[in-house]
VEXGUDREN-491468 format. One record per residue (C-alpha): x, y, z; residue in one letter. Coordinates in steps of 0.25 Angstrom, whole numbers, plus 5000, padded with zeros to 4 digits. Layout:
<atoms>
XYZA ...
</atoms>
This chain:
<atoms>
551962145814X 550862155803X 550862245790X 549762335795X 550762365807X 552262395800X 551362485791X 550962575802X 552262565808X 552862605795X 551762735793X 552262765808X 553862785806X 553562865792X 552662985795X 553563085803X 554163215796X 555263315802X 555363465801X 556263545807X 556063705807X 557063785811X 557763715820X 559063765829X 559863695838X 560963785848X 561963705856X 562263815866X 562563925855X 562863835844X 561863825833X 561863665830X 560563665823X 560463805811X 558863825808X 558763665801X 557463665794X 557163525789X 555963455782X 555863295784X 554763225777X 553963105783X 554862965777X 556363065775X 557563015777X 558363125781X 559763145783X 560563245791X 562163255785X 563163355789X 564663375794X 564863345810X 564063445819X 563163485808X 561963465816X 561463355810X 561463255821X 560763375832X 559763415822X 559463235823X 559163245838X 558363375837X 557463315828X 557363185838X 557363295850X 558563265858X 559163405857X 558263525858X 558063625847X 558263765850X 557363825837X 556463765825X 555663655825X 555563515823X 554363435819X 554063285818X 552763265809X 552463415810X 552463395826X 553463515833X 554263395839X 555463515842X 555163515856X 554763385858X 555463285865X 556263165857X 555463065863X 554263105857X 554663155844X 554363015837X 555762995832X 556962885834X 558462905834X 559662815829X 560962845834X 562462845828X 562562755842X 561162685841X 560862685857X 560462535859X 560362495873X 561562385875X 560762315886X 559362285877X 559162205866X 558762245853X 557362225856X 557362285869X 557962395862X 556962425852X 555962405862X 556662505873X 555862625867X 554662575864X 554562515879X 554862665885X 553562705878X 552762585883X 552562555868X 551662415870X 552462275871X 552062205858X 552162345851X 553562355854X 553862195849X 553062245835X 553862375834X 555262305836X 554762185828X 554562295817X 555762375820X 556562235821X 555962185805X 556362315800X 557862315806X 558162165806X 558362155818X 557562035822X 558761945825X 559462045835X 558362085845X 558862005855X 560262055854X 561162175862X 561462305855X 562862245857X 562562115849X 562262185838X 562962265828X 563162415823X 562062405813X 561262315821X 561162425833X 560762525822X 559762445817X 559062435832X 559262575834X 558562605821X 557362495826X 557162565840X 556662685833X 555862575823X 555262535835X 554762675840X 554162705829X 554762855828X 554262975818X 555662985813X 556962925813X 558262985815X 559762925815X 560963015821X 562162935811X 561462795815X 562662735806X 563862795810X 564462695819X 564362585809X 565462535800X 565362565785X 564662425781X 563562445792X 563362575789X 562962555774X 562062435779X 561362525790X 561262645782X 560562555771X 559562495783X 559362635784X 558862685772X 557962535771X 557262575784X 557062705781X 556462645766X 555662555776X 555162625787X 554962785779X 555362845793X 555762995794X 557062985796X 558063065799X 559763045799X 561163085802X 562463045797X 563763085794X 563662995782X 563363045768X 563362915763X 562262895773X 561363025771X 561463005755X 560962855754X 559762845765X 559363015764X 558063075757X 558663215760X 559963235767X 559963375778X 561363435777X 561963515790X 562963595791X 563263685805X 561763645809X 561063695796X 560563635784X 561463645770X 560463565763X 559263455761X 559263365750X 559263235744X 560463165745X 560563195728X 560363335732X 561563355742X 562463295735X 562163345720X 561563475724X 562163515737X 561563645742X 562963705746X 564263685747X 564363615762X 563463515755X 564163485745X 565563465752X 564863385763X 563963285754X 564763175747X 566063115749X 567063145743X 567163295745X 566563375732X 567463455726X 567463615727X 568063715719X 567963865720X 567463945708X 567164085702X 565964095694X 566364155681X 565164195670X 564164085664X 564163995670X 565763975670X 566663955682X 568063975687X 568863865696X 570363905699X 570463965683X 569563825677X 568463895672X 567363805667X 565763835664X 564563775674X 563163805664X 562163785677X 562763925682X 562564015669X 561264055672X 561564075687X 561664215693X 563264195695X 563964325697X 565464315691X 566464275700X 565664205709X 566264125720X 565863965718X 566263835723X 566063705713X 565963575719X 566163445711X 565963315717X 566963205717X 566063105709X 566063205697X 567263225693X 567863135683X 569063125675X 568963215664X 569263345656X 567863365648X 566963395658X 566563535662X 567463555672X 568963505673X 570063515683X 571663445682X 571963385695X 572963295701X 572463155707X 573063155723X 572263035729X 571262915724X 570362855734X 569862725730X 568262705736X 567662575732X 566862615718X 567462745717X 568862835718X 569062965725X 570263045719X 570863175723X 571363275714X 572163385718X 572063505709X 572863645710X 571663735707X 570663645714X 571263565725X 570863425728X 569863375721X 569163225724X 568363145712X 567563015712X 567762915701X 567262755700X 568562675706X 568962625692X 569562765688X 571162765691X 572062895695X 573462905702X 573762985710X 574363125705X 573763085692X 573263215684X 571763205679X 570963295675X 569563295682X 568063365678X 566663375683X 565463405673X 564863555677X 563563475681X 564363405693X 564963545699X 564163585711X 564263765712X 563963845724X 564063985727X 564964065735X 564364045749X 564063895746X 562863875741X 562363775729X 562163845713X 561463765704X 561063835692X 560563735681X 561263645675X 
</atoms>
């Protein structure tokens, strides 16, 4: 296939944007779906995170139009696709389960699709040529989905919607069935084709790890409604609440409830210290708060802003880095993230602290305060 031909192949996959206004989904009497409003831009590779049953995985097949939508409206290049049928929508889907026929070969299985639309014979050898280049899969084109392994299957998966040139590309947790090592090398293949190919694309997982590496903006659900849209920096440094910043990053944050005292100083369990972002906030005295401090920014000290006495119950060892426990009588347990090297036995007494720019502050009902620092 020459240059002149890849090229318009490549202007093809990219030019596709997704709205979607408004949108409700009911199953019987049970709202699934909460008025999601979302914005995708042509090229974005978006990513849908939230606990089980969030709605993430429903909201996926509404956009590809295998479950109806009750309210709002979904649109595919500024096109009202909300009523039209998957077929026609101009997107592809990967499944966790990748839903190759066992009886074709590769080839036949690329080809399937294109065949059902009476797409031309020698354009169906160029488009899987393509699709094949792209995917290295030229040396298993002749094999069974059986001869081939986990990441091999995903790969076809992927290549039949190469092959069918679709507006936009959604995966429902393509990588959950693969072993750790497979995982990372798919989810790296990933990222590449989407470099590659610029294709809208949209995608589910369970897996931070997942949504923080390949992501432009993350969409996180909770109980069918959006918490928050951002950057992967921005979920994770500036969560919007605190559902967000218990469910982004791993381990847990830390949470300690607080009164607001006056300028700018608050009061944890009788530690009272001062946070200089909140003097000029409209705070009244007394307050309710929650701080939240994450693991990686805690350290072994007593200079910083912040110091707390605790107890060392438990040290995981993870490769580059240690994650210990601390059990504390005012503060409970606490968890902190250190480089391997550092050392701690167990019922060993340390005393840990976290620099005021590291403590995340929400208000009583949840909500983010950011204040200046």
């Amino acid at each position: 296939m020459n240059a002149r031909v890849n090229s318009s192949i490549l202007l093809e996959l990219i030019m596709a944007s997704v709205s979607l206004a408004n949108v409700v989904k009911y199953y019987g009497k049970i709202k699934t779906i909460d008025n999601v409003n979302l914005e995708i831009a042509s090229r974005e590779f978006i990513v849908l995170v939230g606990p089980s049953g969030c709605g993430k995985s429903t909201l996926l097949r509404m956009i590809a139009g295998l479950e109806d939508v009750n309210s709002g409206e979904i649109k595919i290049e500024d096109k009202d696709v909300t009523q039209t049928n998957a077929g026609a929508r101009g997107v592809s889907m990967v499944f966790q389960s990748y839903a190759l026929y066992p009886h074709m070969t590769v080839r036949e299985n690329l080809a399937f699709g294109l065949k059902n639309i009476k797409i031309p014979k020698q354009e169906i050898a160029d488009r899987i040529a393509n699709a094949s280049n792209i995917l290295q899969l030229d040396n298993y084109l002749e094999r069974l989905p059986q001869h081939l392994s986990g990441g091999q299957r995903q790969r076809v998966a992927i290549g039949r919607s190469i092959v069918s040139r679709s507006k936009v590309f959604l995966f429902d947790e393509p990588l959950s069935n693969l072993d750790a090592a497979l995982r990372i090398q798919m989810r790296q293949e990933i990222g590449k084709l989407h470099e590659r190919l610029g294709k809208t694309t949209i995608y589910v997982t369970h897996d931070q790890t997942e949504a923080m590496t390949l992501a432009d903006r993350i969409v996180i659900l909770n109980q069918g409604r959006i918490e928050q849209i951002g950057t992967p920096e921005e979920v994770y440094n500036h969560p919007a609440n605190l559902f967000v910043a218990g469910f982004i990053g791993a381990p847990k944050i830390n949470l300690f409830n607080a009164v607001y005292e006056q300028d700018g100083y608050v009061n944890i369990n009788g530690l009272r210290f001062f946070i200089p972002r909140l003097v000029n906030l409209d705070l009244a005295m007394g307050a309710v708060l929650t701080l939240a401090i994450r693991p990686e920014h805690f350290s072994l000290t007593n200079s910083t802003e912040l110091s707390l006495a605790v107890k060392t119950d438990i040290t995981e060892m993870h490769g580059d880095s240690t994650v210990v426990l601390f059990s504390s009588t005012e503060h409970g347990t606490l968890q902190m993230k250190v480089p391997y090297q550092l050392k701690l036995s167990v019922g060993e007494d340390v005393t840990i602290g976290a620099s005021c720019e590291h403590i995340l502050v929400f208000d009583e009902h949840g909500q983010a305060i950011h204040g200046e620092s």
